[in-house]
N, C-alpha and C positions, 0 to 999 in steps of 0.2 A: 583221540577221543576214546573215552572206556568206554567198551564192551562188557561181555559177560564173563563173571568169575572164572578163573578156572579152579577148579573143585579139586584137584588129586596130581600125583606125579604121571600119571599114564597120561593124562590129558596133557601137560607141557612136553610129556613128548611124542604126542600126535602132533600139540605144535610145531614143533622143531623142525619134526617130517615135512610137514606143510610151508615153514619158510614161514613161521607167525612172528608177532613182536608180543611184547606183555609190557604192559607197566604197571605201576603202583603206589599209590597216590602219597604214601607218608615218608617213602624210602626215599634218601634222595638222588641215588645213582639210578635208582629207574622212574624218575616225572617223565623222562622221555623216553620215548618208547624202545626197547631194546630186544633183541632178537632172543628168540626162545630157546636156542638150540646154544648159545651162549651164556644163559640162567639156569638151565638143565645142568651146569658143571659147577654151579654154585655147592658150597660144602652141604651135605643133612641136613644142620642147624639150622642151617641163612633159608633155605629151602625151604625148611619148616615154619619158622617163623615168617615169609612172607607169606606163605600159602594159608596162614593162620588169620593172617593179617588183611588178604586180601590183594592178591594179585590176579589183574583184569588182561584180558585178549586186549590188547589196539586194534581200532578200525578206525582208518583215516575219515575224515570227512569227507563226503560227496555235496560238491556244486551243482544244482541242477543248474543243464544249459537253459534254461528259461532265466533266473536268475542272473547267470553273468552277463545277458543281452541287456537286463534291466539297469544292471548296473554300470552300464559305459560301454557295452559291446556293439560293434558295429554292423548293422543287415546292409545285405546288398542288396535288398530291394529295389532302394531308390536309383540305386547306378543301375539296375539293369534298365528300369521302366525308361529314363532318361536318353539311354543309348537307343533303345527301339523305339522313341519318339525322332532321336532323332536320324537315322534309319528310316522309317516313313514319312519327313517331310522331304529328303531328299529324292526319294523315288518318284 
């Protein structure tokens, strides 16, 4: 998922520090998202020209857990309520 631009060289190598990815949407070696401290040794030019261009931070996408329940996830509700029904008719 893009994120926010990054604006200058200092900032891809704050990423790098941090362990970020970048991609950029018209290049075709970076659609996927590739590590910053790896693009940081890209030559001047290439550098220039994506940062011209438009190279974005990656941020994965977040599932909220409410979501994946919706979607096929299993609660244990029902086996507990089940178990301690049947637990009180035995006693």
């Amino acid at each position: 998922m893009k994120g926010f631009p990054v604006t200058d060289l200092a900032h891809l190598h704050r990423l790098a520090r941090e362990k970020r990815a970048v991609i950029h949407e018209t290049a075709s070696h970076l659609k996927k998202p590739m590590p910053a401290a790896w693009v940081i040794h890209f030559s001047g030019e290439r550098l220039y020209r994506l940062l011209q261009n438009g190279l974005f931070v990656y941020e994965k996408e977040i599932k909220d857990a409410k979501d994946s329940k919706e979607e096929g996830g299993t609660s244990c509700k029902g086996s507990t309520d089940a178990v301690q029904e049947g637990q009180s008719k035995e006693t």
